[in-house]
C-alpha positions in Angstrom: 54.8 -14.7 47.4 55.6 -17.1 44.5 56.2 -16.8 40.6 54.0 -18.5 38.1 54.3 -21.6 37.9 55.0 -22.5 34.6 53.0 -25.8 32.6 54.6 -28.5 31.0 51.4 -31.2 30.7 48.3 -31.9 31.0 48.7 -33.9 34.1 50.5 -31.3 36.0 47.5 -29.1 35.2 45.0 -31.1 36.1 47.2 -32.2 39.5 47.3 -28.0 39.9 43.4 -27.7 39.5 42.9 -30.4 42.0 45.3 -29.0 44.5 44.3 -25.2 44.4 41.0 -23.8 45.1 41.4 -21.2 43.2 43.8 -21.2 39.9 44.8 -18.2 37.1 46.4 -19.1 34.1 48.0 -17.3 31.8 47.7 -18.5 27.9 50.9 -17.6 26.1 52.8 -18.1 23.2 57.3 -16.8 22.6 56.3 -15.0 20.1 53.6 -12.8 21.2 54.3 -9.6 21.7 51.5 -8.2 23.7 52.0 -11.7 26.4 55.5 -10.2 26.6 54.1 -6.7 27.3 51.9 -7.8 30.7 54.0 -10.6 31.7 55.5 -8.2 34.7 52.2 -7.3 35.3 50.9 -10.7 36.0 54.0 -11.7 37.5 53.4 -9.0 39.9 50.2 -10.4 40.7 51.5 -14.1 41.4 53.8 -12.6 43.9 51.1 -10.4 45.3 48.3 -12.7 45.4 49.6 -16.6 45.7 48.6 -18.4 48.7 49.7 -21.9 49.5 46.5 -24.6 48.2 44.4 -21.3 47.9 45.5 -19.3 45.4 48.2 -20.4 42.1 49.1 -18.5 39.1 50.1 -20.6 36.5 51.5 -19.9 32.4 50.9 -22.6 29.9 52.3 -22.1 26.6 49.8 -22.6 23.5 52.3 -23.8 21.8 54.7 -25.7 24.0 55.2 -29.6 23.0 53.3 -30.8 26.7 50.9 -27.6 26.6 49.2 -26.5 23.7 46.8 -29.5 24.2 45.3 -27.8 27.4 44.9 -24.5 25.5 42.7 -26.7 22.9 41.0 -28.0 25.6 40.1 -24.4 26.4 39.3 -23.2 23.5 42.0 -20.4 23.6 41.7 -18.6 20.5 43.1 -15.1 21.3 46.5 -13.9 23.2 46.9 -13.8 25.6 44.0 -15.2 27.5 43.7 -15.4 31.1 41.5 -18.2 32.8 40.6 -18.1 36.2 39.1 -21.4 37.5 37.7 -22.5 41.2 37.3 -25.7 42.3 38.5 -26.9 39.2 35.9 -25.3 37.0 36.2 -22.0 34.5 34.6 -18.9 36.2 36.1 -16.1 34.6 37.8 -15.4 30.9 39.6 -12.3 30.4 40.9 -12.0 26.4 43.9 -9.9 25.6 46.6 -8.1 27.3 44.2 -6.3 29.0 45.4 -4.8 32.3 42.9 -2.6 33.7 40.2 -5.5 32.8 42.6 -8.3 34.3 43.2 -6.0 37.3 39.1 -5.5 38.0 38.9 -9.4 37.6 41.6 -9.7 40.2 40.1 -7.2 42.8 37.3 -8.8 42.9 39.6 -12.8 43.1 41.4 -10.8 45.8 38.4 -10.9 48.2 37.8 -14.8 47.2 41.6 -15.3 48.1 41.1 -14.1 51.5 37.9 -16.0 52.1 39.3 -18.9 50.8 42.5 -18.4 53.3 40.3 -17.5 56.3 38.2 -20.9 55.3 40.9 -23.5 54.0 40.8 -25.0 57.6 37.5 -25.9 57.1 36.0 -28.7 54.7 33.0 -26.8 54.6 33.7 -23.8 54.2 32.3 -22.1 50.7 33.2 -18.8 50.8 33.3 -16.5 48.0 32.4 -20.0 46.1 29.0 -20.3 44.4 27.5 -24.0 44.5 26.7 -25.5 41.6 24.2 -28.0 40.4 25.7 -29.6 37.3 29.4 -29.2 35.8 30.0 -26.2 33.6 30.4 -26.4 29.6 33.8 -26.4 28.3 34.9 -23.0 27.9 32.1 -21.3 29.6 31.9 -19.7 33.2 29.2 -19.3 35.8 28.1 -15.8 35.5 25.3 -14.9 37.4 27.7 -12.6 39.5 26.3 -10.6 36.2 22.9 -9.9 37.6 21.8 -6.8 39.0 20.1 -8.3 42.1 18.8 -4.7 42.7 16.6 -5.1 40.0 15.1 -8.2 40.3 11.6 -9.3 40.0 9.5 -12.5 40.4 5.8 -12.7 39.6 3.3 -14.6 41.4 5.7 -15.3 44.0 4.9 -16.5 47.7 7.1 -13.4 48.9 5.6 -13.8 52.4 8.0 -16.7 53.0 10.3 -16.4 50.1 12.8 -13.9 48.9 13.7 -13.8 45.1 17.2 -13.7 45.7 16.9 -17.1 46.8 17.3 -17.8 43.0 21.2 -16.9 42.7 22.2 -17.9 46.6 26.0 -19.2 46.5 25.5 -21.4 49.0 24.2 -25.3 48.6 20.5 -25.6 48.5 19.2 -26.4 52.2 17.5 -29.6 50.7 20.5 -31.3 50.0 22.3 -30.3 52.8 22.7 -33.0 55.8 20.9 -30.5 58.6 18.0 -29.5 56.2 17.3 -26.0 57.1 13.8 -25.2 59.0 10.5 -24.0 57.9 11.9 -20.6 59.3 15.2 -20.7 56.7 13.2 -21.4 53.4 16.5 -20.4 50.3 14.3 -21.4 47.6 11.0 -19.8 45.8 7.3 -21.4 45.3 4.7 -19.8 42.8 1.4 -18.3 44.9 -2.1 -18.4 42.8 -1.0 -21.0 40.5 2.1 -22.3 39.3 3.2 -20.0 37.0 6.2 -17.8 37.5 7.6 -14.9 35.9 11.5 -13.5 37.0 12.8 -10.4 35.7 16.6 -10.9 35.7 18.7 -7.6 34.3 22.4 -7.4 33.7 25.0 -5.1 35.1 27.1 -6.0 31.9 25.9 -7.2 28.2 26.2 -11.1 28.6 26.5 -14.2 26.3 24.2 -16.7 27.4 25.2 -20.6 26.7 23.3 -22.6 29.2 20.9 -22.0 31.8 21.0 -24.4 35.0 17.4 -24.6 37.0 18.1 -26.4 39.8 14.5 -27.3 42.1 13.9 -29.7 44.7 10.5 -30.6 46.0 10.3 -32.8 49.1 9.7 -36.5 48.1 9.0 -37.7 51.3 5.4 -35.8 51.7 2.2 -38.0 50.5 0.8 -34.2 49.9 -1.3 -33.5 47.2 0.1 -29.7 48.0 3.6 -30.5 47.6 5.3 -28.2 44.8 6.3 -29.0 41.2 9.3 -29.2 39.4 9.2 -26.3 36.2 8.4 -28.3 33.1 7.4 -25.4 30.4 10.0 -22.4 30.0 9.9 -19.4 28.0 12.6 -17.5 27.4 12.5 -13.6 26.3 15.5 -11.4 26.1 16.8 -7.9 26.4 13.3 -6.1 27.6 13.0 -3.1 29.3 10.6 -4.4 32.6 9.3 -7.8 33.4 6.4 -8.9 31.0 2.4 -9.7 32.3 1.3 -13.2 32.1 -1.3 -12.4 29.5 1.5 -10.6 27.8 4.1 -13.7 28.1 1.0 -16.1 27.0 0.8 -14.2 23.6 3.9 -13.1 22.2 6.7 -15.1 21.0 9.4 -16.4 23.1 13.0 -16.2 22.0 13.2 -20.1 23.0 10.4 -22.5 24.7 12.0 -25.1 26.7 10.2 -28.5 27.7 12.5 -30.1 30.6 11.7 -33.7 31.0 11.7 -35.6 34.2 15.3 -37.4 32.4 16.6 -33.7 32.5 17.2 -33.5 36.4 20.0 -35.1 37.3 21.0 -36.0 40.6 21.0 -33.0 42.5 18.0 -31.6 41.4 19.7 -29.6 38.6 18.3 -29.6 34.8 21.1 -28.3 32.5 19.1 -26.3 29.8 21.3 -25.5 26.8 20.1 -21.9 24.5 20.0 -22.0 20.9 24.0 -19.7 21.3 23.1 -17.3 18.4 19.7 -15.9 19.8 21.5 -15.2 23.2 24.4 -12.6 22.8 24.7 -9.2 23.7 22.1 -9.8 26.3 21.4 -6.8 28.4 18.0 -8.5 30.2 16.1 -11.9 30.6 12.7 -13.1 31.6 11.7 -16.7 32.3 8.6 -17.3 32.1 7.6 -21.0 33.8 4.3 -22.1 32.1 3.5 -24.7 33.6 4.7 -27.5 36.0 5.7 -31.3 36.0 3.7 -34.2 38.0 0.6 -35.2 38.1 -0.5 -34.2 41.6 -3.3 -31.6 42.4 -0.6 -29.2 43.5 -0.8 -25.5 41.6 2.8 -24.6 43.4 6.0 -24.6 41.4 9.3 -24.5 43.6 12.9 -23.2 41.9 15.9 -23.4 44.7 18.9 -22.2 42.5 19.5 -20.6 38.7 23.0 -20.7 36.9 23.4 -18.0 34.3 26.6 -19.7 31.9 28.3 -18.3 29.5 30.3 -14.9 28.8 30.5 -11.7 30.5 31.2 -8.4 29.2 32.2 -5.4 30.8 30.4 -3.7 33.9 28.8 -0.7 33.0 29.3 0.3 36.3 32.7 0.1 38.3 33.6 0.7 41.6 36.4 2.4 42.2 39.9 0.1 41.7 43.4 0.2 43.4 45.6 1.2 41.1 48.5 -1.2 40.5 50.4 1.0 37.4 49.3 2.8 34.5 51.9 0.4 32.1 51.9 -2.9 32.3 54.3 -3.9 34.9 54.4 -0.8 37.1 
């Protein structure tokens, strides 16, 4: 419907972000010979795909006089590089003129497009648009579309009332919604026996892992010796085969131990937990294992309503079969 849009400063960028739910952008430089070689291609996409406050293409040169500082602000260091952002934060990087890889990134945009436009009558509307506790690092994305749900698993869970997929809901936690959902709609998790957890979380794609974001909300409002804890104790282990026993988890060492303090949860309930970067790429698999839990109370129940898997993705090991656009760029 519309050409790129092309970027001449930061404020027009930032007044772009703020007007578009959802916004690709396409980091260029003249010279670039490959940029040149999928410009059609991405072009072809703007006109296929733009939708009025929904959906904007944009191209920001790297090193255009009222551009280049956006691509710092980025951290663009390869060309092209396509960024797609929602809501005004990064969710998806796609590095190099990459078409088949841009294309599977846009299929699945395609289907957030036509939520969005279905939804953009409707302030509350979140469709296709994952809630999130805390802001996002710079030059990281949310991806927890990464996980293989099918292969979750949560140890010592209360899976009479809860449901482990709670975990990577996209919607906003019931607790902090106005109409706070019933004891019939429980979206978050509690330990059973005690309040130790353990969550199996595999990959469909080898990951980078930046920053993990817990986000748990107890009710505060209960004088209730039973009322659940926050997590205070983490372990972290990486690329394993199965989920881990608690004896097993006890013994062996953790790729990282996190202690989250009661500082750590900000305002919505959400404790940003940054990873020591280098112990945390090429990940194929992740346990958590919550040791313990905050408070002083007599409770042995832990409660986690939301987790945020940030960084990098890689690519799918498994695709679904895509529409083909052209075998050349530009076709």
């Amino acid at each position: 419907m519309a050409k790129p849009i092309e970027i001449t400063s930061p404020e027009q960028f930032s007044e772009t972000l703020k007007g578009s739910r959802i916004v690709v952008a396409d980091f260029y430089a003249k010279w670039c010979g490959p940029c040149k070689q999928i410009a059609p291609f991405y072009e072809q996409l703007s006109r296929t795909l733009s939708r009025p406050k929904v959906a904007t293409f944009v191209k920001v040169d790297t090193e255009g006089e009222g551009s280049k500082a956006i691509a710092a602000e980025y951290v663009v260091t390869q060309l092209p590089t396509f960024i797609i952002f929602r809501d005004g934060s990064v969710v998806e990087k796609v590095k190099g003129a990459d078409p088949k890889r841009l294309q599977a990134v846009v299929e699945k945009l395609s289907n957030d497009i036509e939520n969005a436009t279905q939804g953009a009558g409707s302030s509350s509307s979140t469709a296709g648009i994952a809630w999130k506790g805390a802001d996002l690092p710079r030059g990281y994305t949310d991806i927890s579309d990464s996980v293989d749900v099918r292969g979750l698993e949560l140890l010592n869970a209360d899976d009479t009332h809860f449901s482990v997929r709670n975990l990577f809901n996209k919607s906003k936690p019931s607790a902090l919604s106005k109409d706070k959902a019933s004891s019939e709609e429980k979206d978050w998790v509690e330990s059973d026996t005690d309040e130790q957890l353990l969550l199996y979380a595999p990959f469909n794609s080898a990951v980078k892992l930046h920053t993990i974001q817990i986000t748990s909300l107890p009710p505060t409002d209960e004088d209730d010796d039973e009322v659940p804890m926050r997590p205070k104790t983490l372990k972290l282990f990486t690329n394993r085969p199965h989920n881990l026993g608690f004896d097993e988890a006890e013994d062996i060492d953790a790729t990282q131990t996190i202690e989250i303090g009661e500082n750590d949860w900000n305002s919505n309930g959400t404790a940003n937990l940054a990873l020591r970067f280098v112990r945390f790429q090429n990940i194929t698999s992740l346990v958590i294992f919550v040791v313990d839990g905050a408070g002083d109370s007599d409770s042995e129940k832990v409660r986690i309503d939301r987790i945020r898997f940030i960084g990098e993705s890689g690519e799918k090991r498994e695709m679904g079969k895509l529409e083909k656009i052209g075998d050349e760029p530009g076709e």
